[in-house]
N, C-alpha and C positions, 0 to 999 in steps of 0.2 A: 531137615531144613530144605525149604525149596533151591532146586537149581536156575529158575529163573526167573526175571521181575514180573510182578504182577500190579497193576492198577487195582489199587483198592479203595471205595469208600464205605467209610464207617459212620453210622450213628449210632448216640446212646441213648436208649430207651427209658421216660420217663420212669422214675419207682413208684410212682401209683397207679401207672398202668395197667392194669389184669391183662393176662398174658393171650387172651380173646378178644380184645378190643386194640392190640400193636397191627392186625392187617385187617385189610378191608375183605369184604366175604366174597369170594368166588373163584380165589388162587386154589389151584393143588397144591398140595404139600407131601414132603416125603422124609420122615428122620432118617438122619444120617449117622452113623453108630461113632459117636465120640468127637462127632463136629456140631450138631446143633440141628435145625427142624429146617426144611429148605422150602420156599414157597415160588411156585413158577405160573402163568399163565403159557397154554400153549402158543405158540406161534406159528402162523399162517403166511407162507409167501403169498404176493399178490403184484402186478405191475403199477406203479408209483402212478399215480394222481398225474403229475406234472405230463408225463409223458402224454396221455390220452391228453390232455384235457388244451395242451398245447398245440398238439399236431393234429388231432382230430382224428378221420378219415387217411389222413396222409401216414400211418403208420404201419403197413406194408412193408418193411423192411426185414433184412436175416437177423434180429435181434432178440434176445431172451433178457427180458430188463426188469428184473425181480425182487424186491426187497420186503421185508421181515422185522419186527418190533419186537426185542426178546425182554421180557423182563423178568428175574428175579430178587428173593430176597433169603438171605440166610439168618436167622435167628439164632445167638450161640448164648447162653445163658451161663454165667460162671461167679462165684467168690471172690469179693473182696473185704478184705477181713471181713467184719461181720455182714458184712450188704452183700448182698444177692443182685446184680446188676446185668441189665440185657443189651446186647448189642445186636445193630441191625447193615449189616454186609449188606449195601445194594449192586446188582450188577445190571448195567444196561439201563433198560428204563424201571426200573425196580421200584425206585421211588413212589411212583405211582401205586403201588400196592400198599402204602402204610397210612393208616388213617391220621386224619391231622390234628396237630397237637399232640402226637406221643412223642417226639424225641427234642430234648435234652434240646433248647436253643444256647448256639456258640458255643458246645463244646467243644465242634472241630477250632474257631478261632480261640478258645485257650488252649489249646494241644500247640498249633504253631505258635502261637505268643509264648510260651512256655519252652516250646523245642529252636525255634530260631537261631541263624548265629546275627552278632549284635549288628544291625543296619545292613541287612541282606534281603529285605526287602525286593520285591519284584514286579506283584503289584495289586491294590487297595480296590476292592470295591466299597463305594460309601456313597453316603445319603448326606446334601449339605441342609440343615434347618434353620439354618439365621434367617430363608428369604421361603421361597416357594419349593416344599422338598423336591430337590433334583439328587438323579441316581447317576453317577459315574463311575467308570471301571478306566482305572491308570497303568499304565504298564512304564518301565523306563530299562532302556538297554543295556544298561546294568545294575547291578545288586545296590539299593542305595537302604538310607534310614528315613523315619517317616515324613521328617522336616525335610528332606528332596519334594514330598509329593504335595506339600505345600495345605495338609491336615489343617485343621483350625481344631486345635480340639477340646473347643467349650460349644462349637457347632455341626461339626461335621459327627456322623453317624456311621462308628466302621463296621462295617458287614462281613468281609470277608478279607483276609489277606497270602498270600502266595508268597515263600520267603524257602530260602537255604536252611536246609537241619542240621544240626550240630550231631544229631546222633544219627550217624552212618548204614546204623540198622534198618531204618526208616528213610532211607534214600536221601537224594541228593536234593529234593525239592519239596516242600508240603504244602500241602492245602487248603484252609478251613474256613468253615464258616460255622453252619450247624452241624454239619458234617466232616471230618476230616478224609482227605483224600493223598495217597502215598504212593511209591511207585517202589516198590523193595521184593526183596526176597522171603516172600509170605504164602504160603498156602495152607488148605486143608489142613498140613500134616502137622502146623506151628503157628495154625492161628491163634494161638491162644497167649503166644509170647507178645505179638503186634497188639491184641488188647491188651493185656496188662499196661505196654509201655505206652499206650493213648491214655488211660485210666490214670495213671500216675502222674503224666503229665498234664492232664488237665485239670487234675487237684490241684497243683502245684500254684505258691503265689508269686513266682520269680518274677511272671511280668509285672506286679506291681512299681518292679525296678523301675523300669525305663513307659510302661503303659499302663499309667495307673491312670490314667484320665477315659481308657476305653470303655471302664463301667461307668460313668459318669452318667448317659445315657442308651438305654437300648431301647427298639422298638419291640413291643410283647406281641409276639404271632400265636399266643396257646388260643386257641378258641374259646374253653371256658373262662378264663383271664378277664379278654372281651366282651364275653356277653356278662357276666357280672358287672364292669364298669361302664358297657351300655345301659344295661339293666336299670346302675342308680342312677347313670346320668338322666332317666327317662323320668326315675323317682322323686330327684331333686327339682326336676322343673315341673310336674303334675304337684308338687305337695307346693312352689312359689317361693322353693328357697336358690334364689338364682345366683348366690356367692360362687363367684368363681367360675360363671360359664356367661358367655358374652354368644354374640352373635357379632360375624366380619364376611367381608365380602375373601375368598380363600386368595385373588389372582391381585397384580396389582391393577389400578384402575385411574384411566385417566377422569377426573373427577368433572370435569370442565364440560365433556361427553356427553354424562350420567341425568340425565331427568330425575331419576329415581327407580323403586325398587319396589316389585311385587309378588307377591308370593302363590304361587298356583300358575298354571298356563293360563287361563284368564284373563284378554285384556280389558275385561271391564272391572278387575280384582281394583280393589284401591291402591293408590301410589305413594310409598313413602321416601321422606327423604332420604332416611338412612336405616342401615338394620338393627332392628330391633326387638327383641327375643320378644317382650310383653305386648309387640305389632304380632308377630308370628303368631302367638298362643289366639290373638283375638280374630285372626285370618282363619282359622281353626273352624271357628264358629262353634256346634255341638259335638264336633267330632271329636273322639276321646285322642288324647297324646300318643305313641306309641312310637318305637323304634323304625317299625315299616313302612309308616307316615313320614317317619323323616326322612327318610331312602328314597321313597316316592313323591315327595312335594319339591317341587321344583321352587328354586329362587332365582329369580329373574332381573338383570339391570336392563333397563331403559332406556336408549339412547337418544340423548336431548336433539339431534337434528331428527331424528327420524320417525319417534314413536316406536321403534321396532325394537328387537331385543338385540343389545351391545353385547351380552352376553348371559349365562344363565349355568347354575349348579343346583345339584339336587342340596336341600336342607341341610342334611348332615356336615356334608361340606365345610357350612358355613358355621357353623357350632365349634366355639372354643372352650376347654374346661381345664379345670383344675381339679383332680379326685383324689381321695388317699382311700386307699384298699387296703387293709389287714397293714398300718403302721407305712405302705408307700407309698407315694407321690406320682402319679401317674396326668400326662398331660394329652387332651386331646386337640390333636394340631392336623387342619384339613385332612380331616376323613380318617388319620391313623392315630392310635394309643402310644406313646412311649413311654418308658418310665425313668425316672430319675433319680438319681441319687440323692437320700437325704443331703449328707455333709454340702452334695454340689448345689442343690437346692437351695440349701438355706445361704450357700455365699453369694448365691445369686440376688435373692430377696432381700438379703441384707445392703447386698452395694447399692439396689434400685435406692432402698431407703434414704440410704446416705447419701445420692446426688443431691444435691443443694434445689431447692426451691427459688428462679431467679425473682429479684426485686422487683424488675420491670412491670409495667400496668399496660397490660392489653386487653383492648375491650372485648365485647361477647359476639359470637359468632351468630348474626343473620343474616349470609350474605350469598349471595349463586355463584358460588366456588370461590377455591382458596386464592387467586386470583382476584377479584371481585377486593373479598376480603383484605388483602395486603395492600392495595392501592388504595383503600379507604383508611387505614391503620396511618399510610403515608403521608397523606393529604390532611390527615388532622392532627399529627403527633410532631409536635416540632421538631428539627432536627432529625427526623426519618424519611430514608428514599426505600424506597422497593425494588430489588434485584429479581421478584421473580420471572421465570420465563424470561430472563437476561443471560441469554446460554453463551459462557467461553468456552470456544473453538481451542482444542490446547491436545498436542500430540499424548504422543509417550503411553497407548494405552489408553487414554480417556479422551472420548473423540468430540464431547464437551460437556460443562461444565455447572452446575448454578450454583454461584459463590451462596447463595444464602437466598433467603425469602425478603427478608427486611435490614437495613442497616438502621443502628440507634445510638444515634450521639457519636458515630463513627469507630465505638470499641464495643458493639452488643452487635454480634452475627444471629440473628434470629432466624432457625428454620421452622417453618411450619407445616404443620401435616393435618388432615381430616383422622381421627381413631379410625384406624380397620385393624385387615388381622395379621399377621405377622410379617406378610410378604413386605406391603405397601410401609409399616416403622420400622424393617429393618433398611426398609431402602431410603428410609428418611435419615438415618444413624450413618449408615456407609457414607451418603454423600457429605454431611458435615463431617466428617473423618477425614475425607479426600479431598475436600474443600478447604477444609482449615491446616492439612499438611502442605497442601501445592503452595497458599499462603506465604507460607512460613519458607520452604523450602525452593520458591524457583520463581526467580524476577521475571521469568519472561510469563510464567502464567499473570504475575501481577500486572504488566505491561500492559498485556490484553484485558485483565480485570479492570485498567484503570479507565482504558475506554467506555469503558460500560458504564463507567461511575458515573452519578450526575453530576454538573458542576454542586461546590461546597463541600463533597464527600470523596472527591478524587486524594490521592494517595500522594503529598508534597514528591516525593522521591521514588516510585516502583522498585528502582535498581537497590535503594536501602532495604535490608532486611528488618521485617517488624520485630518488634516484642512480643510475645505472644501473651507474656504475664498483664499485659496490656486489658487483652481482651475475652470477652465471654462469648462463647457460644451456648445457645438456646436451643435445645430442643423445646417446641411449644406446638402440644397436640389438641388437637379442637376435640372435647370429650361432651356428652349429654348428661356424663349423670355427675356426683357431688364430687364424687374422688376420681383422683389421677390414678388409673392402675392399666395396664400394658401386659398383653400376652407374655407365657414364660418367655419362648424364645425370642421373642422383643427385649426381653431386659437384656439377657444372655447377649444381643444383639449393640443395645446400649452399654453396658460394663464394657463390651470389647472396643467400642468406639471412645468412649470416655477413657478409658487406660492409653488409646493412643493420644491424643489430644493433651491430655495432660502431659503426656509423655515430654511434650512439648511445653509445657507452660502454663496452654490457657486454663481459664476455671470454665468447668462445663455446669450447665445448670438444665433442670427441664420444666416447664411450665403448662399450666392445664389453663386454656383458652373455653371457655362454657359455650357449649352451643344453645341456642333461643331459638335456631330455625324451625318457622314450623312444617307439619304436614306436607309432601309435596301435592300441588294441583292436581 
């Protein structure tokens, strides 16, 4: 048994790896009699970049300032019952030595989901996908559970967690992500005890106890994964069967800005209103489709004061899809693959279904922004004002407000949105969330709501609390083609919003507004 702690990270080597394709070519190696095959690059001292490169001439000093990049990796190969499995000991910069896509995504995060003690948490790195994916690392100064760090977990994306071990063997702290990292009494002499007890535990289904929603979604980093579902996505749009893959602009976008949108750095390219996969393929012209086409063709929005570009993303970017690969459901959401759980899948698609279709009649969209839009909606629908761009100023966290798009009959909250891609209708979703609880819950937002109100639709009472069973909120997205249908993480996005709202009362409804605009200038 070792007599002293060591930092150790481990991964587990995929099993269809051949055992020549786990490192990249150019390490030494040296077997180790009864530890495993050890692979090192040598290491060269040299004096660090920063120094020269900051002082210049002026480094004349009694100083020896020397540093060194060691990397290796140990390979230990061992039974478990009938499987034959490989693990890969990185030390230093090691990592860099193993080609990518051999090991084992998340097994270090079921190792600690599995060895944890219960809500000793420390802290989450994750990826949130209701909106624009954002990557955060939480830490909180004591051991908490995951509802401290404030997870959403039908949106957020956990990657990696740091948590207290239950088993003492394995030290007082653990690791993981794809890797599991420990700080115990391990070496050479008893490595072989520290794998087993990783192995074991990240069989194990115990997290499903308290983290059964963490498989719901992951993101796939195997390389070949990817380019197979590159591959059909490239097949599905060359053969014109375009179910289930849209094109959206990835960021949100103030619409009011936008001129339009072209494809190529060309400004003499043509302008269209909005994106449109069967615009794209015709931007094309003879050039065949291809994966590196879509890397390299720029899409570009237009800024309506200026002519200039408001902004711009490569192709792919802007490609939404929906695939199923060998029985799963894989979604491609700005630029990255994730896949998802059937069961979670299917409660998703099912709730979209089941939102109610509202009754209301709103006419079809030809108008220069949604703006534009709701002031004409107003002026010809009796009993309708327009709240858009009527921002309450309202503390507590929300520095302000827009109760809604349109008010109807004074109980139909109508928000409206242009279709894009996930970012821009989850942010449509949150706000009527936030909007229809302040409502409900805080007279002084209504106080200031009531100012805004035009006379006939002001609120008899502010300081009275509504009914919420009263009234409807409207999601109502301006779509081009026949059906209403909405990126996964948009619905994911809606379900969450709708569960709160009703939570409350009201009936939530979503409606498809047809767009007629044409071509831009």
């Amino acid at each position: 048994m070792a007599d002293k702690n060591n930092k150790l990270t481990i991964h587990l080597i995929k099993e269809k790896v051949a055992a020549d394709k786990i490192m990249k070519p150019g390490a030494a190696s040296a077997v180790i009699d009864g530890v495993g095959t050890f692979y090192a690059e040598n290491s060269h001292a040299s004096q660090p970049s920063w120094f020269s490169d900051f002082f210049g001439k002026r480094t004349a000093a009694p100083f020896t300032l020397l540093t060194a990049s060691a990397k290796g990796v140990l390979l230990r190969t061992m039974q478990f019952e009938e499987e034959i499995r490989t693990f890969a000991l990185v030390f230093g910069n090691g990592r860099f030595l193993l080609n990518e896509g051999v090991v084992e995504e998340r097994f270090g995060l079921k190792v600690v989901l599995n060895t944890m003690v219960k809500d000793s948490i420390r802290s989450v790195d994750r990826t949130a996908l209701g909106s624009v994916p954002k990557q955060s690392r939480e830490q909180l100064s004591r051991a908490s559970g995951a509802s401290s760090f404030g997870i959403d977990i039908e949106q957020d994306l956990v990657r990696s967690v740091t948590a207290q071990s239950s088993n003492k063997r394995l030290g007082k702290t653990i690791s993981g992500r794809d890797a599991v990292t420990v700080n115990a009494k391990f070496d050479a002499s008893n490595i072989d005890e520290l794998l087993t007890l990783c192995m074991v535990q990240s069989r194990s289904k115990a997290y499903q106890d308290d983290f059964e929603w963490i498989d719901q979604i992951r993101d796939v980093r195997d390389p070949t994964t990817v380019d197979e579902l590159n591959a059909d996505l490239v097949q599905r749009i060359t053969d014109g069967n375009f179910k289930g893959i849209w094109m959206a602009a990835p960021d949100i976008l103030d619409w009011v800005a936008i001129k339009g949108f072209r494809y190529g750095r060309s400004k003499k390219a043509k302008l269209y209103d909005d994106l449109e996969l069967e615009d794209f393929l015709e931007s094309l012209g003879d050039a065949a489709l291809d994966l590196d086409h879509l890397k390299a063709c720029l899409v570009v929005a237009v800024s309506a004061k200026s002519d200039d570009v408001a902004d711009q993303w490569m192709a792919y970017r802007c490609f939404y899809a929906e695939s199923t690969l060998n029985t799963r459901m894989y979604i491609l959401n700005n630029g990255r693959w994730y896949e998802i759980a059937k069961s979670f899948a299917d409660q998703v698609i099912a709730d979209f279904k089941d939102t109610p279709e509202s009754e209301i009649v709103l006419p079809d969209y030809d108008h220069d922004g949604e703006g534009a839009y709701n002031d004409a909606v107003a002026a010809d629908m009796d009993g309708t004002c327009s709240m858009d761009r009527q921002l309450v100023k309202h503390g507590g966290g929300h520095s302000s407000i827009e109760f809604c798009d349109l008010v109807i009959d004074d109980k139909k909250l109508v928000h409206v949105k242009r279709y894009s891609g996930s970012a821009q209708l989850s942010h449509l979703f949150a706000q009527g969330a936030v909007s229809g609880e302040l409502f409900v819950q805080d007279a002084e937002f209504r106080e200031k709501l009531n100012e805004k109100l035009p006379q006939g639709h002001k609120l008899a009472d502010p300081a009275e609390q509504p009914d919420p069973r009263e009234y409807e909120i409207v999601f109502a997205i301006i779509v081009g083609s026949d059906d209403l249908d909405i990126p996964f993480f948009s619905k994911v996005s809606l379900r969450n919003a709708r569960r709160r709202l009703r939570g409350y009362g009201y009936t939530v409804t979503k409606k498809r507004i047809a767009s007629v605009k044409a071509e831009a200038a």
